[in-house]
C-alpha distance (Angstrom), angle and dihedral (degrees) to the residues before:
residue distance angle dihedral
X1 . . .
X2 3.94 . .
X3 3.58 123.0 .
X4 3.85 118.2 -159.4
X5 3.90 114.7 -165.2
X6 3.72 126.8 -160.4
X7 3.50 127.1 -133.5
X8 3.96 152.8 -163.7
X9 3.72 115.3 -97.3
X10 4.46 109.6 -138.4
X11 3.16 125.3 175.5
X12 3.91 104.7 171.5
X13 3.86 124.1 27.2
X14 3.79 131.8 -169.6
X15 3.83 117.7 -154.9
X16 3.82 92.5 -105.6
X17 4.02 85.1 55.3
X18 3.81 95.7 52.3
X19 3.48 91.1 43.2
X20 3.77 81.4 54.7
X21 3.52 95.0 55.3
X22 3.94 102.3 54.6
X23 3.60 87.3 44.5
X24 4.01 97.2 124.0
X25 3.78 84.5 -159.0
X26 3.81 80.1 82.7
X27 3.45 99.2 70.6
X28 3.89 133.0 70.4
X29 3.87 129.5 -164.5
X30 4.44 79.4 -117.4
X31 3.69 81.6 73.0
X32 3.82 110.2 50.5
X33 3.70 113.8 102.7
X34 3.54 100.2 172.2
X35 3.90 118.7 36.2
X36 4.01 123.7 157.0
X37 3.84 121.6 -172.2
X38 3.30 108.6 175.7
X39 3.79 97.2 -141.6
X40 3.58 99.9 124.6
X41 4.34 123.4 102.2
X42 3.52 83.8 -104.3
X43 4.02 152.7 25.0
X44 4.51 108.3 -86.0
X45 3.52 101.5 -125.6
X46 3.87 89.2 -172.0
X47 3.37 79.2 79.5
X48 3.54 122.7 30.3
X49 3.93 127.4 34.3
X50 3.74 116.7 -141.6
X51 3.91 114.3 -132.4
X52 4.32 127.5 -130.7
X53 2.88 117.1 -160.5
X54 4.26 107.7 -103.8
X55 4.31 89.2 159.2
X56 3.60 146.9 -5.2
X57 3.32 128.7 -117.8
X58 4.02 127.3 175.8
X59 3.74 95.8 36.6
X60 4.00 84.0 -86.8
X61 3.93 113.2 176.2
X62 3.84 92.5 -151.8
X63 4.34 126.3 85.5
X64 3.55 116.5 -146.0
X65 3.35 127.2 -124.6
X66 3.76 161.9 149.8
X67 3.39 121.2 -92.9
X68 4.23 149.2 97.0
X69 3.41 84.8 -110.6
X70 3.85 96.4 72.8
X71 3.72 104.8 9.4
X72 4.04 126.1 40.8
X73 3.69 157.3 132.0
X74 4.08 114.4 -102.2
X75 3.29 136.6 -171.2
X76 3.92 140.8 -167.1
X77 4.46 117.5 -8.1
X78 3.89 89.8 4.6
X79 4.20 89.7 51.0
X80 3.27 89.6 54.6
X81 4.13 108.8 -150.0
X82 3.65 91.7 -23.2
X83 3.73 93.4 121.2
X84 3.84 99.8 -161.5
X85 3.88 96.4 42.4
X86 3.57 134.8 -81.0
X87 3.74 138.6 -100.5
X88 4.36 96.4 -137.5
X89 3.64 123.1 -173.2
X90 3.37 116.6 -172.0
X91 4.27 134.8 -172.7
X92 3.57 112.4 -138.6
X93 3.58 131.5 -169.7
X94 4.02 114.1 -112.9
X95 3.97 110.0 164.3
X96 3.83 103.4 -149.8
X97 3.68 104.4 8.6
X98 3.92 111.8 163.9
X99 3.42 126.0 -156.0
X100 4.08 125.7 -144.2
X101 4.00 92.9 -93.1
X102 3.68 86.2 49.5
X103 3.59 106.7 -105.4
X104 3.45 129.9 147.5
X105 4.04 140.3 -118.6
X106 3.47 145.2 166.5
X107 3.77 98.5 -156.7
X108 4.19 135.2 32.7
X109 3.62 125.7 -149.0
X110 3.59 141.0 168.5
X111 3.92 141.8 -108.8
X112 3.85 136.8 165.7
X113 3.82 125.2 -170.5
X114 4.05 124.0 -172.8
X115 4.24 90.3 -141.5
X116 4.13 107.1 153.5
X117 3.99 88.3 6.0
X118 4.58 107.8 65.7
X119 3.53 110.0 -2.1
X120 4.02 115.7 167.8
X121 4.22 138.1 -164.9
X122 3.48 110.6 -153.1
X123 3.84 128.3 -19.3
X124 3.94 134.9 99.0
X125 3.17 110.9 -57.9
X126 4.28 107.9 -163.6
X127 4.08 138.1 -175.7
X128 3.18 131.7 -178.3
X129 3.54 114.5 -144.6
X130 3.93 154.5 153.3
X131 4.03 131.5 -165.2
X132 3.73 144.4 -170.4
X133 3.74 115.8 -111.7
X134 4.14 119.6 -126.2
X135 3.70 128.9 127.3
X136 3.65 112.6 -85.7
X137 4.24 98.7 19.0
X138 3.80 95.1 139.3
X139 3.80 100.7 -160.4
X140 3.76 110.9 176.8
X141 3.65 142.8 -165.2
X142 3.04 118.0 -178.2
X143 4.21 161.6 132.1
X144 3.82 136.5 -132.0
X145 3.71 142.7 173.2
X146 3.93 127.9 -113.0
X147 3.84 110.2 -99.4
X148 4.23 145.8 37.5
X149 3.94 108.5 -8.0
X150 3.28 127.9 -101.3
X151 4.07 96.0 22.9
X152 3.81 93.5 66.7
X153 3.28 94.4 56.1
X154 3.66 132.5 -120.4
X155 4.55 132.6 -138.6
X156 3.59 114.5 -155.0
X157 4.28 90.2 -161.6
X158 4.00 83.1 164.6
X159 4.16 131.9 15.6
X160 3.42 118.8 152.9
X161 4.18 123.0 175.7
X162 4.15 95.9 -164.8
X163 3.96 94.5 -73.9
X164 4.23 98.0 144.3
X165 3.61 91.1 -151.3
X166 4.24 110.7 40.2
X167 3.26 142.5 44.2
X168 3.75 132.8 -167.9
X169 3.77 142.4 -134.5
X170 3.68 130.4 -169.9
X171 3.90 149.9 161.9
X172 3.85 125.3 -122.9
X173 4.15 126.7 -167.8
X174 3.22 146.0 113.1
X175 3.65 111.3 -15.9
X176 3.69 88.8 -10.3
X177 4.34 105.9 81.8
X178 3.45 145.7 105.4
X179 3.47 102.6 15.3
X180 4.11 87.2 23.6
X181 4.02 113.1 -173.4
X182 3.82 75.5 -145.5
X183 3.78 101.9 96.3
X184 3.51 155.4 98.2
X185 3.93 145.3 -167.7
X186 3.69 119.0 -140.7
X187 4.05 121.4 -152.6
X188 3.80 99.5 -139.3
X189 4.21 117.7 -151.8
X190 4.03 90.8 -139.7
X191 3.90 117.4 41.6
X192 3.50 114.4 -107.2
X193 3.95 93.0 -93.3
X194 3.62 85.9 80.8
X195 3.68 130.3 78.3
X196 3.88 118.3 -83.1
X197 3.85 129.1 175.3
X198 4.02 102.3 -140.6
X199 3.68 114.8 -162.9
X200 3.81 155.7 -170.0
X201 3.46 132.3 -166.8
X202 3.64 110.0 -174.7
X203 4.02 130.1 -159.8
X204 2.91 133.5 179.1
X205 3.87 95.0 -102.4
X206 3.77 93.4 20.4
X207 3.35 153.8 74.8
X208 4.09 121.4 -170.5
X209 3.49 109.7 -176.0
X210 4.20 113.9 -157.6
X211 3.92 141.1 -168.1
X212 3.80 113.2 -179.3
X213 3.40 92.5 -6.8
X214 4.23 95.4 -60.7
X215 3.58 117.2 118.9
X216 4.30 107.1 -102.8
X217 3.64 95.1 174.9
X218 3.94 149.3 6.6
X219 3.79 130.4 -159.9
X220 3.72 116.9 172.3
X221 4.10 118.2 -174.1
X222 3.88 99.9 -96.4
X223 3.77 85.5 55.2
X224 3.70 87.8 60.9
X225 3.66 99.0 34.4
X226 4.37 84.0 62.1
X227 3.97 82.7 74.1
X228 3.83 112.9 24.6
X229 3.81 138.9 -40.7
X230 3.62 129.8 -44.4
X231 3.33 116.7 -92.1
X232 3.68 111.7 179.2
X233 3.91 104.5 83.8
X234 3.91 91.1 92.9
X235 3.81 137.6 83.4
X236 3.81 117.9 -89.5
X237 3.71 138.6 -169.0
X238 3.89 126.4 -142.9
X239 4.17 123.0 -116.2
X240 4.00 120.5 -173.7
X241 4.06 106.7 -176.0
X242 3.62 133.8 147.8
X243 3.64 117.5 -133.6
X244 3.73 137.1 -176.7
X245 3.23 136.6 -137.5
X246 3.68 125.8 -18.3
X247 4.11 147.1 108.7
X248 3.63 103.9 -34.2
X249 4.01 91.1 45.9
X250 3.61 92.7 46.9
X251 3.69 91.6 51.0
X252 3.90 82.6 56.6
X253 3.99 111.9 39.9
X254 4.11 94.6 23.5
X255 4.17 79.0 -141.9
X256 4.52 98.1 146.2
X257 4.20 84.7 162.4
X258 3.08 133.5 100.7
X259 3.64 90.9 -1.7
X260 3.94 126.2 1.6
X261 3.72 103.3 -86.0
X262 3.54 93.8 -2.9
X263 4.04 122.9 101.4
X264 3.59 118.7 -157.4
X265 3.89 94.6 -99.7
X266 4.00 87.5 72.3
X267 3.60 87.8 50.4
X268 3.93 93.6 54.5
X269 4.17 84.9 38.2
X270 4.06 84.1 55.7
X271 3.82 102.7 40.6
X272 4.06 84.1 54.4
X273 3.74 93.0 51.9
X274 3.43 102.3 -105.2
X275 3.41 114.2 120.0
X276 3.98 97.3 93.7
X277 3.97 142.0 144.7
X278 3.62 122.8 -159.6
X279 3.62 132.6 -163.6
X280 3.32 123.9 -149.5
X281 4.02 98.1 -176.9
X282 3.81 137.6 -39.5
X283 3.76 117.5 -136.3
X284 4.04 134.2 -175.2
X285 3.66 123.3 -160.3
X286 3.92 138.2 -170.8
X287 3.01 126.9 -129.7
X288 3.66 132.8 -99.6
């Protein structure tokens, strides 16, 4: 099933109006058209596809695949405050693992995407979530259009690369990915080991990026339109994965050994089962 939200068009916001639109109070539960709580035995597969690994993009160190190891519904100590249960995705260390086309890893993880089954235009898009710090956890949050990467158009409303107190947000598109000049780092008051609400709310000419409800980050249209075309008028489906290792935490801890952007800290932090994101819920919104 595909939901398609409408939105607010803005062109020009004051700080009092931005402040206005991350205001949670602006949202009711008779608006959410999407909400996941991950309280039941197991993951809904109705609604969310779970991804193997078939290539490898980023330089990532990590193969994705399906399995309880690495991706699961918990409940109770392991949930850890998430009252209702907890979606967990975990990396684990597997010297030699081999995937079907025959490639090689070191390390399996998990990710899940809802492409062909909830895809949204415009709204607030909402997780709540908590990580373990290392250098090189990729923990992601995240949206993208169906179709050839960049040009459908891709929000980063979550990255983190093992940093205990930031996380990161960005835009990529035409003109504008990889290393997009569309980002920004977020000092966080609690590490990332505690719970944060990461958020989205998504115009049609803007982008206002949340944590906690306070506004992180604002792209409008003409922002975008410095670099490349706008690519945020199209449906988009939500991805949560964990990877490890790879370009963007390379660029950031300048570790190449053992692992590219991993040091060998991680590696212990892995091999002891710590290298875990949980998800508390995942919510969409429309749009007053």
């Amino acid at each position: 099933m595909s939901f398609l939200v409408a939105g607010l068009s803005v062109l020009m916001c004051s700080g009092d109006s931005l402040r206005h639109l991350a205001d949670p109070k602006r949202f009711s539960r008779s608006q959410v058209v999407f909400l996941e709580e991950f309280n039941a035995p197991e993951l809904d597969r109705s609604r969310w596809n779970v991804i193997v690994t078939g290539f490898n993009v980023n330089v990532e160190q990590q193969a994705y695949v399906d399995s309880s190891e690495t991706l699961r519904i918990v409940h109770g100590k392991e949930a850890e405050g998430a009252k209702k249960g907890a979606l967990l995705i975990q990396g684990v260390y597997r010297p030699g693992f081999v995937t079907k086309d025959g490639k090689k890893f070191d390390f399996i993880s998990g990710r899940i995407d809802t492409r062909n089954k909830a895809e949204f235009k415009y709204g607030r898009l909402s997780a709540r979530i908590k990580m373990s710090s290392g250098a090189g956890l990729w923990p992601a949050f995240w949206a993208l259009g169906d179709g050839g990467w960049p040009d459908t158009g891709e929000i980063d409303i979550m990255e983190n690369v093992g940093a205990p107190d930031w996380t990161s947000q960005a835009l990529h598109g035409p003109k504008y990915f990889g290393n997009t000049p569309l980002v920004n780092r977020t000092k966080l008051n609690k590490d990332i080991s505690a719970w944060h609400i990461y958020a989205v709310e998504w115009h049609p000419e803007l982008l206002v990026f949340t944590i906690d409800g306070k506004v992180a980050y604002t792209v409008t249209k003409p922002m975008v339109e410095k670099y490349g075309r706008w690519a945020f008028d199209n449906p988009k489906h939500i991805i949560l994965n964990m990877a490890l290792g790879g370009q963007y935490p390379k660029s950031v801890n300048g570790a190449s050994k053992p692992y590219f952007g991993m040091p060998a800290s991680t590696l212990d932090l892995i091999k002891a089962g710590n290298a875990k994101m949980l998800v508390d819920w995942v919510k969409v919104e429309k749009l007053d």
